[in-house]
C-alpha positions in Angstrom: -44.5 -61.0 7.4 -41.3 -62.8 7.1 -42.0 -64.7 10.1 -45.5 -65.6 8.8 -43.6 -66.8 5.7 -41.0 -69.3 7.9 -43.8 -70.7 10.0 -46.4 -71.2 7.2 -43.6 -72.9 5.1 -42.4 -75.1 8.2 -46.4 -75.9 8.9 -46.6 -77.2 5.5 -43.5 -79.3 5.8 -44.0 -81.1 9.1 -47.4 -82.4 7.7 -46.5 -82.8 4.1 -48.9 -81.0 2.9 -49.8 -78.6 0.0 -50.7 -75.2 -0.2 -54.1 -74.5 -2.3 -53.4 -71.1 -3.0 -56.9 -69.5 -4.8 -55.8 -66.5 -6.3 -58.4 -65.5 -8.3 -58.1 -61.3 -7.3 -54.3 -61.0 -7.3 -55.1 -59.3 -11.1 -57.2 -57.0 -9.6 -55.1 -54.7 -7.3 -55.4 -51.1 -6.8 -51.6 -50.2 -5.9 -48.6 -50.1 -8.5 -47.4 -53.7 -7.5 -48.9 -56.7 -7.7 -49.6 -58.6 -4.6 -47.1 -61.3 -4.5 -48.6 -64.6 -4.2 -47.7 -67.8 -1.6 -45.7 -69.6 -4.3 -43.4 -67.2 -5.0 -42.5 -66.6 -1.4 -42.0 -70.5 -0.7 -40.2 -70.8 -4.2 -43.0 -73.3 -5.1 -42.0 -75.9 -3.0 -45.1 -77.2 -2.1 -47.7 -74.8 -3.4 -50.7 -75.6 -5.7 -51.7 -72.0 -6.9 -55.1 -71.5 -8.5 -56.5 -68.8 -10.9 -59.4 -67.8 -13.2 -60.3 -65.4 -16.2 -64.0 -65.3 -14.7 -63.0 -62.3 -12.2 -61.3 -60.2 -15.2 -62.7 -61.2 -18.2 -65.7 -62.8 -18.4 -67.4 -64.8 -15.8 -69.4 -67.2 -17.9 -67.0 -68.5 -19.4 -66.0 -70.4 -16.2 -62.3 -70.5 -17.1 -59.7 -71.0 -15.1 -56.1 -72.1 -14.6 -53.5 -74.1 -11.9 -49.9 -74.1 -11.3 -49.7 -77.6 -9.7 -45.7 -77.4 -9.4 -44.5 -80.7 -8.8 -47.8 -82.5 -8.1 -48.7 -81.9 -11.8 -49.0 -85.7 -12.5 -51.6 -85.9 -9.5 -53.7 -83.3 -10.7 -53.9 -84.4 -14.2 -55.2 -87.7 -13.1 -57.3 -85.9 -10.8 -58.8 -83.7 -13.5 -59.1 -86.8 -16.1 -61.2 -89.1 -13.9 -63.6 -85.9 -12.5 -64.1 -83.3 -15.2 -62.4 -85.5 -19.0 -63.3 -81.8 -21.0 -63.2 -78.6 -20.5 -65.0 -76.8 -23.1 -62.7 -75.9 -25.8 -64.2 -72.7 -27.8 -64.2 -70.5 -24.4 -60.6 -71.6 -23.8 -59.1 -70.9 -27.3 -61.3 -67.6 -27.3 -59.4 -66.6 -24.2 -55.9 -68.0 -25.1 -56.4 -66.0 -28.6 -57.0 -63.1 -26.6 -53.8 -63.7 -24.3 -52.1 -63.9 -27.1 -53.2 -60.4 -28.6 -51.5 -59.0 -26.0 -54.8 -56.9 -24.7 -55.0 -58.5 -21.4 -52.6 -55.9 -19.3 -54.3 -52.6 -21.1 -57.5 -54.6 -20.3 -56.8 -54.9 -16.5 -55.6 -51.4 -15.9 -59.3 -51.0 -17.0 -60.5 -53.1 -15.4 -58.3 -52.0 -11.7 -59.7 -48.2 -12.4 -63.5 -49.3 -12.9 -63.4 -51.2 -9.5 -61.5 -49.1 -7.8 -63.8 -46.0 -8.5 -67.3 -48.5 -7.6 -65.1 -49.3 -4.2 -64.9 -45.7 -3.4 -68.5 -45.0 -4.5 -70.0 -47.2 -2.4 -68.2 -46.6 0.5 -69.0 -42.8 0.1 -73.2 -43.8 0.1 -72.1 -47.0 3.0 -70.5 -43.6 5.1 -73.8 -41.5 4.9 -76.6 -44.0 4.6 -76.2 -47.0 7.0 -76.3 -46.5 10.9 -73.6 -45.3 12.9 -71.4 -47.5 14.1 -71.6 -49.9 10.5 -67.7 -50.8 10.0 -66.3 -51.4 6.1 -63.4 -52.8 4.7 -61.0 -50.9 2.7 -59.8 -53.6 0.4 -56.6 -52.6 -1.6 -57.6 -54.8 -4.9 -61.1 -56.9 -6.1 -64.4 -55.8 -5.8 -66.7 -56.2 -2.8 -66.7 -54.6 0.4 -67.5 -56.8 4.0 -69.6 -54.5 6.2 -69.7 -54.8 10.3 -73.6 -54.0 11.3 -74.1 -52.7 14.8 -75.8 -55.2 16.9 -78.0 -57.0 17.3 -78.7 -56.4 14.0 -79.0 -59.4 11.8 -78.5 -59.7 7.9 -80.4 -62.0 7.5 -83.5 -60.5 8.5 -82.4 -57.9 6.6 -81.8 -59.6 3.4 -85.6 -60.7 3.3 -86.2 -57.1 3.8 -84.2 -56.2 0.4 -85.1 -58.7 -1.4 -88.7 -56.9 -1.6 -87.5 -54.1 -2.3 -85.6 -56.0 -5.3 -81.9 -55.1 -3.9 -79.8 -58.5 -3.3 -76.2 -59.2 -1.2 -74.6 -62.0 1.0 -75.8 -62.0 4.4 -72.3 -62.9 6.8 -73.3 -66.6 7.9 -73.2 -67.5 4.3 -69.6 -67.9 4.5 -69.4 -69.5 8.3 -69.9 -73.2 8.5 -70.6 -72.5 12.4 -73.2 -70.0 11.9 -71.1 -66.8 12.4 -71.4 -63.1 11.2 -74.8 -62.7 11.8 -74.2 -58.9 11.9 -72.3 -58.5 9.0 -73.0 -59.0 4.9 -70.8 -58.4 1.5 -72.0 -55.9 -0.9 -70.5 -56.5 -4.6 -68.8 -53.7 -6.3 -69.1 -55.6 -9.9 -71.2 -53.7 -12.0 -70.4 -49.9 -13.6 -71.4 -47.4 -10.5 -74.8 -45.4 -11.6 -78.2 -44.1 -10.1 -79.6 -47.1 -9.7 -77.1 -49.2 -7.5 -76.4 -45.7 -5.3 -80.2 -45.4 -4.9 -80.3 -49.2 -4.1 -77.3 -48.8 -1.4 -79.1 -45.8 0.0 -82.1 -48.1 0.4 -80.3 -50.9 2.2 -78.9 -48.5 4.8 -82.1 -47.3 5.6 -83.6 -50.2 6.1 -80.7 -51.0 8.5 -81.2 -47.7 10.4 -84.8 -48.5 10.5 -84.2 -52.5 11.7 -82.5 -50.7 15.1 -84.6 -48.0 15.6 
């Protein structure tokens, strides 16, 4: 890792460059330290580190935050010419509840509900889907990446659950060269229950059935 750390840093530096660090699911980690992020391992040289309240509190309020270190005059011009308001109530609704002190007790909540619809899903992923399906074991957020055997395709396989009324990412969604056809990400977002089990269940039969 240190190594990775030296030769990142150096990248950076030979083409003066920043960092755009999007941390968005460092809150949500499953272990007893928090994942430390790329600014604090370059001393915030050169990092511009990106967060948000919409993965751990509540995602309409389209909140977020950056550290821009010492390009701070940059990005306030930046943001000043593209965005000129943010709206104001959802922000001093969140910094009043900052303030509170609530937001650690809230994310050890929020850790243990994630954590729990991780391992439930995986559980239904193990027995339903064909064998030979591969799943991440993420150690913080909440969606899992799946491997499909080949040749199967997600896409086809989305239309498939969309008539049934179940929804996910098919894997070229997040390729700009059309890759991952065999793979999709499942969400682990909402409180585990009957309904998103029976709804996994149904997706990993329809997978068995698309290679049959």
């Amino acid at each position: 890792m240190k190594a990775f750390e030296t030769y990142a840093e150096a990248l950076l530096a030979r083409h003066q460059v920043p960092l755009i660090e999007d941390d968005i699911y460092g809150d949500i980690y499953f272990g007893n330290e928090r994942p430390r992020p790329f600014m604090a391992l370059d001393r915030g040289r050169d990092t511009i580190c990106c967060s948000s309240f919409s993965k751990t509190v509540a995602p309409g309020y389209r909140v977020g935050w950056i550290a821009p270190g010492r390009r701070m005059q940059k990005v306030l011009e930046r943001k000043a010419a593209l965005t000129l308001c943010s709206p104001a109530l959802t922000q001093i609704a969140l910094a009043d509840f900052l303030s509170s002190g609530g937001y650690d007790s809230h994310l050890r909540r929020v850790r243990r509900a994630f954590q729990y619809n991780i391992a439930q899903m995986t559980r239904v992923i193990e027995t339903a889907f064909p064998t030979g399906t591969k799943v991440t074991r993420p150690a913080g957020g909440f969606v899992l990446w799946l491997e499909l055997p080949r040749p199967l395709k997600s896409r086809e396989l989305f239309r498939q659950a969309l008539d049934k009324g179940i929804c996910f990412a098919p894997g070229d969604v997040f390729s700009p060269s059309s890759r991952y056809h065999n793979c999709l990400r499942l969400s682990c977002g909402h409180p585990w229950d009957a309904r998103i089990e029976k709804g996994v269940t149904t997706l990993g039969a329809l997978a068995s059935s698309a290679l049959s």
